[in-house]
C-alpha positions as CSV (number, residue, x, y, z in Angstrom):
1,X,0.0,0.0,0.0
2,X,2.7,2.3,0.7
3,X,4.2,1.9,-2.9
4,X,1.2,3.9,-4.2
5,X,0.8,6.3,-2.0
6,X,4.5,7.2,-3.2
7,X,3.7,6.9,-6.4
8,X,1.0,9.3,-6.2
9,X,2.7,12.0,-3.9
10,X,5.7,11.5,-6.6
11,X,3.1,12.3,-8.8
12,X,1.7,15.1,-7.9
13,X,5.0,16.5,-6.9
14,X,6.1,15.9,-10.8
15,X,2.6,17.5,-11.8
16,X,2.9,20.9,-9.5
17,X,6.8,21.4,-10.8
18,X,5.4,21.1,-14.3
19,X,2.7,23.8,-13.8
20,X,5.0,26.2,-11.9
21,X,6.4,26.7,-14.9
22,X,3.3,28.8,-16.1
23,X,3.5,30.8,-12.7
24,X,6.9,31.9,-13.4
25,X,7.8,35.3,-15.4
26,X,8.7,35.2,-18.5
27,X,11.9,37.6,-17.9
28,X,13.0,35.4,-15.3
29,X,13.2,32.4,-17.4
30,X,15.2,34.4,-20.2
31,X,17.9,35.7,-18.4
32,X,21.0,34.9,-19.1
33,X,22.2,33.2,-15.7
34,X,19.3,31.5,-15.6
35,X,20.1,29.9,-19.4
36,X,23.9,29.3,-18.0
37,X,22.8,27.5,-15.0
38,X,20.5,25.0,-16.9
39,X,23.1,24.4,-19.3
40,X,25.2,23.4,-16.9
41,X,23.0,21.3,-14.8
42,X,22.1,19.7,-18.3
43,X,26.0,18.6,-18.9
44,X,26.9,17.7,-15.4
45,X,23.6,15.1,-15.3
46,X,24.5,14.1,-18.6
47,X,28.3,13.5,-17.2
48,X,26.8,11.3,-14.0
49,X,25.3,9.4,-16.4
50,X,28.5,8.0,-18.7
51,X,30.2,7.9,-15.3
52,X,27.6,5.7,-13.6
53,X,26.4,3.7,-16.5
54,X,30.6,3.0,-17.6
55,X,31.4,2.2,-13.9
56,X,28.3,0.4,-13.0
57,X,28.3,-3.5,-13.0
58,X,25.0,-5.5,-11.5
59,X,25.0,-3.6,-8.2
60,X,28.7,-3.1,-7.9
61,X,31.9,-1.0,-9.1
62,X,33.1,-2.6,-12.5
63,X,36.2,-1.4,-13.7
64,X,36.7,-2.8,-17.3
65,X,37.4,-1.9,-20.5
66,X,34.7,0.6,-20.6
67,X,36.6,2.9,-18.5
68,X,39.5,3.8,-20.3
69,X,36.9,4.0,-23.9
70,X,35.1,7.0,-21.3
71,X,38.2,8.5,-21.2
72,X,39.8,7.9,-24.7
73,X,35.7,10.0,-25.9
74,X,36.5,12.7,-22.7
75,X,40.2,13.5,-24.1
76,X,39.1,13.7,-27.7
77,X,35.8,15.6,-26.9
78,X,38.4,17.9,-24.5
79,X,40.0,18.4,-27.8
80,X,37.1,19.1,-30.1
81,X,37.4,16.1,-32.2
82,X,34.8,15.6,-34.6
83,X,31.4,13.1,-32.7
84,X,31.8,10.3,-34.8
85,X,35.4,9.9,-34.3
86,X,35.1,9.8,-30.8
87,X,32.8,7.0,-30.8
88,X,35.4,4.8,-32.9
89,X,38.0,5.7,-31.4
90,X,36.4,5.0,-27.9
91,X,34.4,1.7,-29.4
92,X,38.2,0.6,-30.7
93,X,39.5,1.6,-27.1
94,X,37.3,-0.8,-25.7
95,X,37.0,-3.6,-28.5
96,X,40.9,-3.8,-28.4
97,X,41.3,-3.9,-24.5
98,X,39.1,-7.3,-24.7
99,X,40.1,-8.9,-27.7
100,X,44.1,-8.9,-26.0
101,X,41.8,-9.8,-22.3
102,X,43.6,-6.6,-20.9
103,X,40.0,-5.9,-19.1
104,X,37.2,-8.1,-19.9
């Protein structure tokens, strides 16, 4: 029973944040720190996720091969490398540390 009373507050808690929105003023939501600060919240969540999702292994810290492929894509993306060679060169990171069974 508890589940779903969770599940609602959750819910209504999602629903009041989403009409807030209307409440606020418009020059409020245009200015510039305001744009700064959600670009930055958007890239540091966006970080947590690689990190978690590349360190995270059935309930426990995995390092493996993904690890150094995040940071072969975080040098080259430092670097400005074109998108689509940092995904090679991070896939060929990774596909080359377990084809020698450096990290598995």
């Amino acid at each position: 029973m508890s589940i779903w009373v969770g599940l609602i507050v959750a819910s209504l808690i999602v629903w009041a944040i989403k009409n807030a929105g209307y409440v606020i003023p418009q020059r409020f939501v245009e200015s510039a720190l305001i744009s700064r600060i959600a670009l930055l919240v958007t890239v540091a969540l966006l970080a947590s996720l690689v990190v978690s999702q590349a360190l995270h292994s059935g309930g426990s810290l995995a390092v493996d091969a993904r690890v150094p492929a995040v940071a072969v894509a975080g040098i080259l993306l430092y670097v400005r490398a074109p998108f689509l060679v940092v995904l090679l060169a991070a896939g060929a990171v990774a596909a080359a540390l377990r084809f020698f069974g450096v990290m598995a």
